[in-house]
C-alpha positions in Angstrom: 89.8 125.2 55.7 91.8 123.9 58.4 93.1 125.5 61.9 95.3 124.9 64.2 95.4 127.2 67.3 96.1 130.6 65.9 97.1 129.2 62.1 94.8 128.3 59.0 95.2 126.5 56.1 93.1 127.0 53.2 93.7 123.7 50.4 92.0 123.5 46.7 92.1 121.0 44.3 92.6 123.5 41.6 93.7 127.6 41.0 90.0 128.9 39.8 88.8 126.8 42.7 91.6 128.0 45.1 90.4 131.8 44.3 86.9 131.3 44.7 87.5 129.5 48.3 89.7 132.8 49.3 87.3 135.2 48.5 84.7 133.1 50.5 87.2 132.8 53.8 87.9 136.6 53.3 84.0 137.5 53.4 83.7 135.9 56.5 86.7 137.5 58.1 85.3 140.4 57.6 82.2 139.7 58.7 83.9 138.6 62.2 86.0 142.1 61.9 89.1 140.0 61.8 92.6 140.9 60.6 95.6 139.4 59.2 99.0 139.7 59.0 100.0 140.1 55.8 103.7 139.4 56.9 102.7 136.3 57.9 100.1 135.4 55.1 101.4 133.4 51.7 99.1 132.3 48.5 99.7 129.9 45.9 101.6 127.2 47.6 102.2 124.1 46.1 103.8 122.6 49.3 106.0 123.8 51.9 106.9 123.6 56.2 104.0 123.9 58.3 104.0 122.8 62.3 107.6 121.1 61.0 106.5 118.8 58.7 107.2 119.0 55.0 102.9 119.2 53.3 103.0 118.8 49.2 100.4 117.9 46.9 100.7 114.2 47.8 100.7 114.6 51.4 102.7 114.7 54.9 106.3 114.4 54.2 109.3 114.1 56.8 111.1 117.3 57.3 114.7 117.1 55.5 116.2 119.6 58.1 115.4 117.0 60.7 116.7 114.1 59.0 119.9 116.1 57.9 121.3 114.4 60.9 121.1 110.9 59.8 122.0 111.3 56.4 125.4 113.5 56.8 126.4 110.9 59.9 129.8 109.6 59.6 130.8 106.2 58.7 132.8 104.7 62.0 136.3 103.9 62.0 136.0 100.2 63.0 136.7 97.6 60.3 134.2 98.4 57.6 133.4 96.2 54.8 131.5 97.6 51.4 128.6 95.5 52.5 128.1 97.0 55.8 128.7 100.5 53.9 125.8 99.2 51.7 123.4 98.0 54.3 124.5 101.6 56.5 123.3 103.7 53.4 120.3 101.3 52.9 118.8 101.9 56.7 119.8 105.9 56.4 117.3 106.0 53.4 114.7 104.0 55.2 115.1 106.7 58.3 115.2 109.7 56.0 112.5 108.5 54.3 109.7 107.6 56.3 105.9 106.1 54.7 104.1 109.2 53.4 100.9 110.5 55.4 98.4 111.0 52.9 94.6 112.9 53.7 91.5 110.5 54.0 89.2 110.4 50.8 85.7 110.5 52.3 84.4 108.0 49.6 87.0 105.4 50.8 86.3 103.4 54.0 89.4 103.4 56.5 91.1 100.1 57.1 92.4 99.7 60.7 95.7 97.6 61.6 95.9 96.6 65.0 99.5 95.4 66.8 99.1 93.8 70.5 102.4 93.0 72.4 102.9 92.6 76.3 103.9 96.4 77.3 102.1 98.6 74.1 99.7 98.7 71.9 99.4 100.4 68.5 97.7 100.9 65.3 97.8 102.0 61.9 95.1 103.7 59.5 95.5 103.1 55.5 93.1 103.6 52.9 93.5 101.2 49.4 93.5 102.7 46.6 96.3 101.8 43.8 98.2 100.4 46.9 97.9 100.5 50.8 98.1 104.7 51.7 99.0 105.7 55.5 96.7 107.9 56.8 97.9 108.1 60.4 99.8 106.5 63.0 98.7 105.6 66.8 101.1 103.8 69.9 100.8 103.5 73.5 102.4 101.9 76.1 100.3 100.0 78.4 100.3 101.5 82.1 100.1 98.9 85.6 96.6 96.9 85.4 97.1 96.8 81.8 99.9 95.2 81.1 98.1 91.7 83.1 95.5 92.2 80.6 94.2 89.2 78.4 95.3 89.4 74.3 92.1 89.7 73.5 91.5 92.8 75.9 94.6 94.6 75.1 93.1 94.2 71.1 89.9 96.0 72.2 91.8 98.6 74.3 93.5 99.4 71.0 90.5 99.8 69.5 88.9 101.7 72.3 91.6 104.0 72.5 91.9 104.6 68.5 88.4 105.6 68.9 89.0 108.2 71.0 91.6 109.9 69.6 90.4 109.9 66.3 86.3 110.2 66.8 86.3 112.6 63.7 87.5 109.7 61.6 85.0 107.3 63.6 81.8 109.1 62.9 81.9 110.2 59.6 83.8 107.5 57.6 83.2 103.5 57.9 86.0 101.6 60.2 87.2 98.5 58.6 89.1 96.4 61.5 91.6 93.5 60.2 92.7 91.4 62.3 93.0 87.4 63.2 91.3 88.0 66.8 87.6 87.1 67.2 86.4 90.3 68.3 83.1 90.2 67.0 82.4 87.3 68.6 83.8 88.2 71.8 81.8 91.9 71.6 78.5 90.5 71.2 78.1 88.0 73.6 75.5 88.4 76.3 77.7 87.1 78.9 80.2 89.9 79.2 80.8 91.6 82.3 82.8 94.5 83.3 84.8 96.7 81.5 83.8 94.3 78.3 80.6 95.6 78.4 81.3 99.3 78.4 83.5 99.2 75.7 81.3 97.3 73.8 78.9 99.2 74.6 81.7 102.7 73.7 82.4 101.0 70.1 78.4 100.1 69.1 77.9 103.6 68.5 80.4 103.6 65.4 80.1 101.9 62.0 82.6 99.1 62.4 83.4 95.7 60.3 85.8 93.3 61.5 87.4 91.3 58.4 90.2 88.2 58.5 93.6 89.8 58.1 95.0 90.0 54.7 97.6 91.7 52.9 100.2 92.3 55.8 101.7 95.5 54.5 100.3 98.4 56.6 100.4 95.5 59.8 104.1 95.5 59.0 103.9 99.3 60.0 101.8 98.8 63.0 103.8 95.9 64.4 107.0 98.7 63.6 105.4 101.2 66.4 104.4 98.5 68.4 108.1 97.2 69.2 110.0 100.7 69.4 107.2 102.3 71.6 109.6 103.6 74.3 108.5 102.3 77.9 109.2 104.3 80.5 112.7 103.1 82.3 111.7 102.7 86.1 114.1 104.4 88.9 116.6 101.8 90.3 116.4 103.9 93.7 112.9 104.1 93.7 110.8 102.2 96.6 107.1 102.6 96.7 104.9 103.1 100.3 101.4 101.6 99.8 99.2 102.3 103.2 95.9 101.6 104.4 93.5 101.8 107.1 90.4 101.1 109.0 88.9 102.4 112.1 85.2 101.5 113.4 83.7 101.5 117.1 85.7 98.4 117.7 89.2 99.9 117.4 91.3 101.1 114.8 94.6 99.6 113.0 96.6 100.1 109.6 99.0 98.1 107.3 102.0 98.8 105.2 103.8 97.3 102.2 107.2 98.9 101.3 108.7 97.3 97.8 111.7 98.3 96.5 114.2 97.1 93.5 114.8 94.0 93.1 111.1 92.6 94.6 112.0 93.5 98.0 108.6 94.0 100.4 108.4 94.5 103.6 104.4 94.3 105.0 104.0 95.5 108.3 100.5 95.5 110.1 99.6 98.1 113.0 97.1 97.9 115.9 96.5 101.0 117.6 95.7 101.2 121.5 94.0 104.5 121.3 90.8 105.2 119.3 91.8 106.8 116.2 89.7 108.8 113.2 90.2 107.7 109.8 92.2 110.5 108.8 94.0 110.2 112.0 95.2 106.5 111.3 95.9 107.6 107.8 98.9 109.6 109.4 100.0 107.5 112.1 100.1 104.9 108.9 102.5 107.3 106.9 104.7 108.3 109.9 105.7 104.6 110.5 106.1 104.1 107.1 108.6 106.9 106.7 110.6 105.8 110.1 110.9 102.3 108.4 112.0 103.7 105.3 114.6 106.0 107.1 115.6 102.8 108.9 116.5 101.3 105.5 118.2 104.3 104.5 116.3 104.1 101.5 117.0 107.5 99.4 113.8 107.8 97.2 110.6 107.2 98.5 106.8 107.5 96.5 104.0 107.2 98.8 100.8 106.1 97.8 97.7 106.7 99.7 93.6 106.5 99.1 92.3 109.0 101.6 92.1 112.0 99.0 92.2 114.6 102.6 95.7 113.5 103.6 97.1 113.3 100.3 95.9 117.1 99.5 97.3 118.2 103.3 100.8 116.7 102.5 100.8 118.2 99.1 99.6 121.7 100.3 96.7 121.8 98.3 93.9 121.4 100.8 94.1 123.6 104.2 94.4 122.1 107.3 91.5 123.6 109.6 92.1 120.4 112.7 94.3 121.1 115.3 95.4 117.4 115.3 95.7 116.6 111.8 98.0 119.8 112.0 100.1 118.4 114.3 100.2 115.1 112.7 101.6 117.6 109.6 104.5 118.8 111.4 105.5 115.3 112.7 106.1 114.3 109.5 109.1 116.6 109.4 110.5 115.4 112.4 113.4 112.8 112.3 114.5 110.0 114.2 118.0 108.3 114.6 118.6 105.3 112.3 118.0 102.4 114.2 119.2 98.6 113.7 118.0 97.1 110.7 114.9 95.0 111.9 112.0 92.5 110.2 108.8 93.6 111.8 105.8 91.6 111.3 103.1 93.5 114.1 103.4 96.5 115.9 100.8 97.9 118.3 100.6 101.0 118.8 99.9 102.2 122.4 99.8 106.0 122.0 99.6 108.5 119.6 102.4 109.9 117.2 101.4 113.4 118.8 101.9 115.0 121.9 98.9 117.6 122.9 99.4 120.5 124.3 97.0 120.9 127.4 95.1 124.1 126.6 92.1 125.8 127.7 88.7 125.5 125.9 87.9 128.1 123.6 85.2 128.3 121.7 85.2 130.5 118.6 83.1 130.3 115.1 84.8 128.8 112.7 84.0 130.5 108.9 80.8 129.2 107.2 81.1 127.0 103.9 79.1 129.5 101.9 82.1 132.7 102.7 83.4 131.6 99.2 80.3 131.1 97.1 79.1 134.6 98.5 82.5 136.3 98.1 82.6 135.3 94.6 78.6 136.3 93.8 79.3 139.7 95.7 83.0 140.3 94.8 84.1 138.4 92.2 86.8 137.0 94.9 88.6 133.6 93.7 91.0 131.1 95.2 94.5 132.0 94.0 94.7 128.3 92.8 93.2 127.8 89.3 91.7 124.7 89.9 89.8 125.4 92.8 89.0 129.0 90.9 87.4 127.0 88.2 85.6 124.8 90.7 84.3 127.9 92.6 83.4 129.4 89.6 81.0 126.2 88.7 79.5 125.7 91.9 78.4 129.5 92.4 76.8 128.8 89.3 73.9 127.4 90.8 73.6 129.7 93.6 71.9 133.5 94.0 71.7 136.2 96.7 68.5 137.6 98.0 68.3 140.5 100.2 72.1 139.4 101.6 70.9 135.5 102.2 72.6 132.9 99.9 70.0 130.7 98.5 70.6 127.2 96.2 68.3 126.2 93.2 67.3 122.9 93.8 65.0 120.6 92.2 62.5 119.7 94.7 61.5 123.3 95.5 62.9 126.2 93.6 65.3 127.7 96.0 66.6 126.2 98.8 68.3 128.8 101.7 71.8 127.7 103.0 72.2 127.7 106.3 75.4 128.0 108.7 76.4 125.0 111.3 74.1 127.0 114.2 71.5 127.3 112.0 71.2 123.6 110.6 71.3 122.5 114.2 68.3 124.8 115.3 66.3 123.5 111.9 67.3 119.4 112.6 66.1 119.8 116.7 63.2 121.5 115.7 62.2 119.4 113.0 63.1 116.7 114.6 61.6 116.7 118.3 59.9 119.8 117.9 56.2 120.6 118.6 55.4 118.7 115.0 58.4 116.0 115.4 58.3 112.7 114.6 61.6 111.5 115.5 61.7 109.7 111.9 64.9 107.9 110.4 67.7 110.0 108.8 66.6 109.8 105.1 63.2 111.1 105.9 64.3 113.8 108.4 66.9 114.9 105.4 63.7 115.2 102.8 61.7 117.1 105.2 64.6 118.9 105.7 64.8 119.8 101.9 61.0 120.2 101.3 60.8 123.1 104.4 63.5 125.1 101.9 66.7 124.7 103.7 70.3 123.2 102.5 74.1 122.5 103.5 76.5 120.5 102.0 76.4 117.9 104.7 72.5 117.6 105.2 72.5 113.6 104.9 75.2 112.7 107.4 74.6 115.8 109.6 70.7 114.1 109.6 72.5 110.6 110.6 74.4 112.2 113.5 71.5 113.5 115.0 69.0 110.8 114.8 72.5 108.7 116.6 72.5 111.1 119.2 69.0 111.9 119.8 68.2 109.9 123.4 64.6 109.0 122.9 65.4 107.3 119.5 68.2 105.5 121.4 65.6 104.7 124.3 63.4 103.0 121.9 65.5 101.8 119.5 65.5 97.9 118.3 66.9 95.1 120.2 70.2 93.7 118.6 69.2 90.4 117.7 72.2 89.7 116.2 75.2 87.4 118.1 78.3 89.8 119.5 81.0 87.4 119.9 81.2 83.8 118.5 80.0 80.3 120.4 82.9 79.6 123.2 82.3 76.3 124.2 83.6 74.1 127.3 84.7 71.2 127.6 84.2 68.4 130.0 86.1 65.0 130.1 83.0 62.7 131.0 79.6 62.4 132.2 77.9 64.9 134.7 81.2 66.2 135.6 79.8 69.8 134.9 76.7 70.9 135.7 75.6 74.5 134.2 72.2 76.2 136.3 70.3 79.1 135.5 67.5 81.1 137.6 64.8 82.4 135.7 62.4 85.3 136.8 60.5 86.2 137.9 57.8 86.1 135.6 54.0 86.4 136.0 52.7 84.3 138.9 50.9 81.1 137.7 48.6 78.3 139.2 50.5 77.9 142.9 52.3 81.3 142.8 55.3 80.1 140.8 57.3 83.0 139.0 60.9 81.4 139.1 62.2 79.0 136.6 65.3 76.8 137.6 67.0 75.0 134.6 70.0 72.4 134.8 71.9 71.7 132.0 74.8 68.9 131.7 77.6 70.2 129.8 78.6 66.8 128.6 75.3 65.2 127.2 73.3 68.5 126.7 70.3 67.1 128.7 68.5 69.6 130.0 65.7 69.7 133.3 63.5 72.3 134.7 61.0 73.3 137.0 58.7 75.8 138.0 59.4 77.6 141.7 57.3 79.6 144.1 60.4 80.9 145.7 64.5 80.3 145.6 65.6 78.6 148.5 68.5 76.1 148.8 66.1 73.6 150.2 63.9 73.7 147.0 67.4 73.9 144.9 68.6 70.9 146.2 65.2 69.1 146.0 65.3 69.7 142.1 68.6 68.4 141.5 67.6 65.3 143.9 64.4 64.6 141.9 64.8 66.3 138.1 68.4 65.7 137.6 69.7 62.4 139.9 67.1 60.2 139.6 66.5 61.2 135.7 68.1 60.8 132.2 67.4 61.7 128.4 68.6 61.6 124.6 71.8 63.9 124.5 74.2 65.1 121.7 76.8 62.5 121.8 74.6 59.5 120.3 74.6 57.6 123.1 72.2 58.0 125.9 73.5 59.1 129.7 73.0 55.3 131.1 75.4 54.1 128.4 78.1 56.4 129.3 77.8 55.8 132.8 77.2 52.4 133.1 78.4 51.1 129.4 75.4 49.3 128.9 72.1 49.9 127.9 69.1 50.1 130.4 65.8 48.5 130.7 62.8 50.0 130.2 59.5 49.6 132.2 57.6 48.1 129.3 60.0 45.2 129.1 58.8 44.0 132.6 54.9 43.8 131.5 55.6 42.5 128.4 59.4 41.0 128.0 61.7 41.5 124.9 63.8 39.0 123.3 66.6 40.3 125.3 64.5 39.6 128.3 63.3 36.7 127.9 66.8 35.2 126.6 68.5 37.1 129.8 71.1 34.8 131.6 71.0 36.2 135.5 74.4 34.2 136.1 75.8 35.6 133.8 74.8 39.5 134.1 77.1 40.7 136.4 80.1 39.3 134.4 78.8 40.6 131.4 77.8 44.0 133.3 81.8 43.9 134.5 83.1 43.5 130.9 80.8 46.7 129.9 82.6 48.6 132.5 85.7 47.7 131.5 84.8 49.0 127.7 82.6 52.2 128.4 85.6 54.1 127.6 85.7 53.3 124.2 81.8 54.7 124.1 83.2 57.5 125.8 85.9 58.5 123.7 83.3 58.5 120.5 80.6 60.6 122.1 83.5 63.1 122.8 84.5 63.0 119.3 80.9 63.2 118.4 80.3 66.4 120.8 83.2 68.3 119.5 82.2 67.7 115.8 78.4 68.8 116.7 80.4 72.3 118.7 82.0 72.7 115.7 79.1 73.2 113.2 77.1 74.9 116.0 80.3 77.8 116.2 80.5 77.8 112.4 76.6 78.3 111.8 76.9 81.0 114.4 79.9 82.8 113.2 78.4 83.6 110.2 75.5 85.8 112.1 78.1 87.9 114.5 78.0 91.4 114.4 81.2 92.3 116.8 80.2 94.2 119.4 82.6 95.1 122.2 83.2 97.5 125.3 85.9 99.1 126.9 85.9 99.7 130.5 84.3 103.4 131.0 82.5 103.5 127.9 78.8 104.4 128.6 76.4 102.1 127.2 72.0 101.0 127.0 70.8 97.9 128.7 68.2 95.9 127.2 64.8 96.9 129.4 63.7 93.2 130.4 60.4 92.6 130.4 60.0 91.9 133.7 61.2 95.4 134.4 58.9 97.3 132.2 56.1 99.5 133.2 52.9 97.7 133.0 51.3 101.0 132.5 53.2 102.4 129.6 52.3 99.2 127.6 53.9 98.8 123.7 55.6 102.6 124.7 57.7 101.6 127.4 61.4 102.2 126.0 63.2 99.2 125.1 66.5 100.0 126.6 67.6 101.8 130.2 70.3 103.6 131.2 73.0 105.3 130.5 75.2 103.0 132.2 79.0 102.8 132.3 81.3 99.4 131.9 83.5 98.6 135.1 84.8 95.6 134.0 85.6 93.6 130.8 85.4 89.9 131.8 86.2 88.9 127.8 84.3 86.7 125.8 80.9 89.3 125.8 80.5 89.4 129.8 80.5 92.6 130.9 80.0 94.5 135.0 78.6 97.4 134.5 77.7 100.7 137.2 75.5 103.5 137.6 77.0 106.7 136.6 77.1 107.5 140.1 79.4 105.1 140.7 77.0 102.0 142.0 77.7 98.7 140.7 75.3 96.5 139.1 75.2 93.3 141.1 75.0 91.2 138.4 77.4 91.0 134.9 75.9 91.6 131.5 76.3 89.7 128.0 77.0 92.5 124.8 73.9 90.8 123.7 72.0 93.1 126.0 73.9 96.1 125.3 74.4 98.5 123.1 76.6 102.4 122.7 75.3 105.2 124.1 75.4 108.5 122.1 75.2 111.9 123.5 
């Protein structure tokens, strides 16, 4: 017995046998309390049409109705030769006659025939028994990624896809795969790595044997399909919008790529001056697409997109519930006069695409996310659309109302109660930084969420949000250890030409009262001097430099030490006076100060090379330090912590004292991570700030 859809088909071998399997399918019917059309019902048929093809004893046979066609066409009335008439009525039989589909024989394995060319695939399924029998067909054209695919892969793909169209044959009837490509060897290395190993993986559930091609009969057939698979012809006025964004604290931008016939692309790449949501710069994205292809004058347009919200908006099958995404709708109907063709490479953005409309703030509720689960449960209500009807239908599944409140079986605890927006909020504060708070992280405040009985669809994030916002977490949060900007460096021409000095302090008083630290660095050999200070004063600033830095010199950077590069020869050290050197000993007074004249005249060389020398060692010192950045950066009236020094810590609050203080708010951006930053009251901070030290403030 056989069905299809709303017709059966009831085949014996024999007549007794043929009666005895009618009485047997008429029992059952009536079992089931089944009828049948009598007027529709025929017995005894040796062959005949069924779902238009022609079935006999032998098999599946082509339709003679449908080939009709072919065989009564008429010969053409250019110059016609009895050999073309020949070879004419030669390829009519050929179409009118097409290899017969015969039914598998269970005892028989199945013989597989696989054909592999650069835009299809297909394959062909015989059984041998006096010759090579058909048992079915299979073709496919390959679609985008595919098409790049590797021989070999396109030969499991057809393999993989036979499979799934014809499981039934699969699992109950040994596959025997002929072909000259080493899949075997291929499918069982350990090696393999993506989507290799899942169809490997896919195929080791069936009984397959790969054997060395042979007879090339039923290949003939498969290598047939595979060359008059119809491709699909693409649109000559076609172009095709790919866009794509990113936004993050730092700022937000977008690119585009518009290809048309002929390999025409146009990339364009957009910087927006205005902080942006993701959805938000998925629009502004699509709206300068569309002006650029209305620019073109390009007739047909397919947009492709991979933010699932905007695509379901456009297409009307999600509702739009934002005021601004709904405005960002309707501009997308608005036109704009064809401008000057023009090559754009960059465009920033300074503004919006939207105008708002300044409007009083109302605050109303917006409906819960359970209204539909407890419509349907109550009601029986549905979407009118039949996929979200379906979807509706699932998820309720796993819901139940008690006493009018909507509760969700969960697997930690039985039932879980769903709460609205108000609700959740009440249950995260109180949880949270209640009398039993904890102020943990966001993964354990979502589990304690879930083990108290509660639930809403966006627990985990809404749990994120609020730990981001909570101000004693942000108070005691972790310092930022992490570079904000990369190394700028500066360069100087030549020795002690710039001179970089630091205060330090103050810091616990030590033996004679000093709590400052004054360091000088020189930006050309690196060498670095400090010292202690009671107080800061410009007479104990200038007796450092006098003493520490003058009169004083050290290993720097540039290979060569700060007496060579001033002087352009090397110094004497005390210990060759008590006990001289070679060169001492062999030293030519006369001489020295011509000698000491010619250095002079050749320190620039020296010079030249330790520069070379320093700018190599900046190099690998920004490199090694680019890799640890973790961009951080302000913009003037953003409110942001300051790192709580320790200096201005409260000795009496110990390990508790909060690491950062404020809120404060930036004044100034003085680029490259310096920062002057004011009270929210509007005093300045005397001093400026690195991003190192700072961090955003939440609220």
């Amino acid at each position: 017995l056989e069905v299809y859809v709303d017709d059966m088909v009831i085949k014996s071998a024999s007549g007794p046998d043929h009666i005895r399997d009618l009485r047997s399918i008429f029992d059952e019917v009536r079992c089931h309390h089944m009828r049948l059309n009598p007027a529709k019902c025929t017995f005894g048929v040796a062959g005949g049409k069924f779902l238009g093809f022609m079935l006999s004893q032998r098999g599946i046979e082509a339709n003679p109705d449908k080939c009709q066609a072919i065989i009564s066409m008429r010969t053409t009335k250019f110059k016609w030769t009895d050999e073309c008439e020949s070879a004419f009525n030669s390829f009519k039989a050929i179409l009118a006659t097409p290899p017969l589909l015969v039914k598998p024989d269970p005892q028989l394995d199945m013989i597989m025939y696989i054909s592999v060319s650069d835009k299809a695939i297909s394959t062909v399924l015989v059984q041998e028994k006096s010759e090579q029998m058909p048992i079915y067909f299979i073709s496919r054209v390959l679609q985008d990624a595919e098409a790049k695919y590797q021989h070999l892969e396109k030969t499991v793909l057809a393999l993989v896809h036979t499979s799934r169209r014809l499981r039934h044959y699969f699992q109950s009837q040994r596959m025997l795969v002929r072909t000259d490509t080493p899949i075997t060897k291929v499918l069982r290395k350990p090696e393999l790595a993506g989507r290799m190993v899942s169809w490997s993986v896919e195929l080791s559930q069936f009984d397959i044997r790969f054997e060395p091609r042979g007879p090339i009969k039923a290949q003939s057939l498969a290598d047939f399909l595979n060359e008059f698979t119809l491709t699909a012809t693409p649109d000559a006025h076609l172009w095709t919008l790919h866009v794509d964004r990113s936004s993050n604290q730092q700022g937000s931008g977008a690119g585009i790529i518009l290809e048309g016939p002929g390999h025409v692309v146009v990339e364009q790449s957009l910087r927006f001056g205005f902080k942006a949501s993701n959805n938000q710069a998925e629009y502004e994205a699509l709206l300068v697409g569309l002006r650029l292809a209305k620019d073109l004058g390009i007739p047909k347009l397919q947009c492709w997109s991979d933010s699932q919200v905007v695509i379901g908006q456009v297409s009307g099958v999600f509702q739009i519930k934002e005021p601004t995404l709904l405005l960002y709708f309707h501009a997308l109907a608005s036109s704009k006069k064809v401008s000057h063709l023009r090559s754009v490479i960059q465009q920033d953005l300074p503004t919006p695409s939207i105008t708002k409309q300044e409007s009083l703030q109302v605050q109303h509720e917006s409906p819960a996310w359970m209204t539909g689960i407890k419509g349907y449960l109550t009601a029986g209500t549905l979407p009118d659309d039949p996929l979200e009807a379906k979807k509706m239908r699932v998820r309720a599944a796993r819901y139940t109302l008690i006493a009018g409140d909507l509760y969700k079986r969960g697997f930690s605890t039985p039932l879980l109660k769903c709460l609205t927006p108000d609700q959740a909020h009440y249950v995260l504060r109180e949880i949270h930084e209640g009398v039993c708070g904890t102020h943990s992280g966001g993964r354990t405040l979502a589990a304690k969420v879930l083990r108290a009985g509660y639930y809403w669809p966006t627990l985990v994030a809404d749990c994120s949000n609020f730990i981001q916002q909570c101000k004693p977490c942000q108070q005691h949060g972790p310092l930022n250890h992490q570079p904000p900007e990369g190394l700028h460096s500066i360069s100087t021409p030549w020795p002690f030409s710039i001179w970089g000095m630091d205060i330090l302090g103050p810091f616990p008083p030590a033996k004679g009262q000093v709590k400052f630290l004054v360091v000088a660095v020189d930006h050309f050999t690196k060498w670095i001097e400090a010292e202690a200070l009671a107080t800061i004063a410009a007479s104990n600033i200038q007796k450092f430099f006098w003493k520490s830095v003058i009169t004083r010199f050290g290993i720097p950077s540039t290979k060569e030490t700060p007496f060579r590069l001033t002087y352009g020869t090397d110094a004497m050290i005390p210990v060759e006076v008590g006990e001289p050197s070679l060169r001492r000993t062999q030293f030519d007074e006369d001489s020295n100060r011509e000698n000491l004249n010619i250095e002079m005249d050749l320190v620039d060389e020296a010079r030249e090379q330790a520069l070379v020398n320093m700018e190599a060692c900046r190099t690998r010192l920004a490199k090694r330090i680019r890799t640890k950045v973790k961009p951080r950066e302000f913009q003037a009236g953003d409110l942001v912590w300051r790192v709580t020094g320790e200096a201005r810590k409260d000795k009496a609050q110990g390990k508790l004292a909060p690491n950062w203080d404020g809120p404060f708010r930036i004044m100034h951006n003085l680029k490259n991570g310096a920062y002057k930053l004011e009270e929210l009251s509007g005093k300045a901070i005397p001093r400026t700030w690195n991003a190192t030290h700072l961090k955003h403030y939440f609220s």
